[in-house]
C-alpha positions, -999 to +999 in steps of 0.1 A: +111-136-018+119-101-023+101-100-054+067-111-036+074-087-010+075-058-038+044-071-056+026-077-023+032-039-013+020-028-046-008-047-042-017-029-005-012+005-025-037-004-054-064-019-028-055+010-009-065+036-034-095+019-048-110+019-010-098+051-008-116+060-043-150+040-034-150+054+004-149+087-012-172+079-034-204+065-014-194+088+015-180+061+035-155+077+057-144+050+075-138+030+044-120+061+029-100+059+064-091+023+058-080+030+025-056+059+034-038+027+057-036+001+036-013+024+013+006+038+036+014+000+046+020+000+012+044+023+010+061+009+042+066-021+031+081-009-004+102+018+011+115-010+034+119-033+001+142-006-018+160-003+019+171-039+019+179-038-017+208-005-012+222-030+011+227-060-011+243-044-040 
């Protein structure tokens, strides 16, 4: 489970960027907005991931 967790928040941070990247892009600022959240969820999720892992070994 952890493993899809990890791949899942890597995930957010790639769909993140690109909406980021293509809101930027077209001038979209909310889409640039939305893209800024779903990698810092992203991130979250990942930093919460390598959290739970210090604690296991």
């Amino acid at each position: 489970m952890a493993e899809n967790q990890k791949a899942q928040a890597k995930t957010e941070q790639a769909k993140g960027k690109v909406k980021e990247t293509v809101g930027r892009a077209v001038g979209n600022e909310r889409m640039e907005a939305e893209g800024r959240m779903e990698q810092a969820r992203g991130d979250a999720r990942e930093a919460k991931e390598k959290t739970k892992d210090v604690f296991r070994h």
